[in-house]
C-alpha positions in Angstrom: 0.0 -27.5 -15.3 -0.7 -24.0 -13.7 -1.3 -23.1 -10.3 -3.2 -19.8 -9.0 -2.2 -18.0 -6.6 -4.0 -15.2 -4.7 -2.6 -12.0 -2.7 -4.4 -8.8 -1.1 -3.2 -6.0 0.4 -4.1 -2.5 1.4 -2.7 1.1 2.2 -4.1 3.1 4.2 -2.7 5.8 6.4 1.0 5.7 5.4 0.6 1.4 6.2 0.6 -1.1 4.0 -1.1 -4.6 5.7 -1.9 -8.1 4.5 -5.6 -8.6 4.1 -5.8 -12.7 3.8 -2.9 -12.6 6.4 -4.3 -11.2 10.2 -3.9 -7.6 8.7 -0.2 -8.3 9.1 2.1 -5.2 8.6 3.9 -5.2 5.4 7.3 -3.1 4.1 7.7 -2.3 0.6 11.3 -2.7 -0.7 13.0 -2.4 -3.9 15.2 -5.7 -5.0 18.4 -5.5 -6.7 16.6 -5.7 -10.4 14.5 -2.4 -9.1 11.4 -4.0 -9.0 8.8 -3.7 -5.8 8.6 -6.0 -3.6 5.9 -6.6 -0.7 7.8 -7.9 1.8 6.3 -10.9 3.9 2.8 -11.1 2.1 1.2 -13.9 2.1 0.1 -15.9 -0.8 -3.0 -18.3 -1.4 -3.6 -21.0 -4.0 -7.0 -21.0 -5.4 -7.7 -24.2 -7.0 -11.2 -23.7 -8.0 -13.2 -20.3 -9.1 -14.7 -20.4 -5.7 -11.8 -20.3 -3.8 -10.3 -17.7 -5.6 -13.8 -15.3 -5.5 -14.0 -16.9 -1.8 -10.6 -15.2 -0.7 -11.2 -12.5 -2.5 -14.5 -11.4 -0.8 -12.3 -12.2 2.4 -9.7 -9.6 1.6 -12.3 -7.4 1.0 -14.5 -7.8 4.1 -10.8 -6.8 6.2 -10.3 -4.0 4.3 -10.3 -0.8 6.4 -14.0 1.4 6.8 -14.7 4.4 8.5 -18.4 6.4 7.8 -18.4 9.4 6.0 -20.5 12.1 5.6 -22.2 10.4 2.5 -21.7 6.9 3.3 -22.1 5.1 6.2 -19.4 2.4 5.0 -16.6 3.7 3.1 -13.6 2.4 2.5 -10.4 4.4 3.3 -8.1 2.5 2.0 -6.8 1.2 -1.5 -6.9 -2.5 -1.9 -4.2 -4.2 -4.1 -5.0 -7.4 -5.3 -2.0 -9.6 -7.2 -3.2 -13.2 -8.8 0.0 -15.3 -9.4 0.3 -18.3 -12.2 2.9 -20.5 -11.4 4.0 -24.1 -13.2 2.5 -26.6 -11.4 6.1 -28.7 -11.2 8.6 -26.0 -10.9 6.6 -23.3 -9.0 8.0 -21.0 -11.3 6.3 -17.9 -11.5 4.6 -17.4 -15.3 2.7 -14.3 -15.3 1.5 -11.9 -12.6 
């Protein structure tokens, strides 16, 4: 009776962009309760253990990479990733 639900995004350089989503430019706002919100990312419903680790190895494959002295692949960027549980009926959200 519980849906999961997968969302990843990154900052990097003052920007904050959806990684499932075409890098797609996101704002951060602050709703009337005070909490953050990531407005217009994307979620994706995972209904088996390989979706989910399938979508996440995609938002981590878009994440932004630039060499380094010491690496010829780092990542310059920090990657948020928020996994949703919603009732399967109501959609409401249970636990994030």
């Amino acid at each position: 009776n519980t849906t999961i639900s997968i969302a990843i995004f990154e900052i990097y350089g003052g920007r904050i962009q959806d990684l499932l989503h075409q890098r797609k430019r996101l704002k951060v706002l602050e709703d009337g309760k005070g909490e953050v919100v990531i407005s217009g990312l994307k979620e994706f419903e995972a209904s088996t253990p390989e979706e989910f680790l399938a979508l996440v190895e995609a938002g981590q494959n878009n994440r932004t990479t630039h060499a380094t002295e010491m690496n010829d692949e780092s990542s310059r960027s920090h990657s948020i990733c928020q996994v949703l549980f919603r009732d399967s009926e109501t959609k409401k959200l249970k636990a994030k």
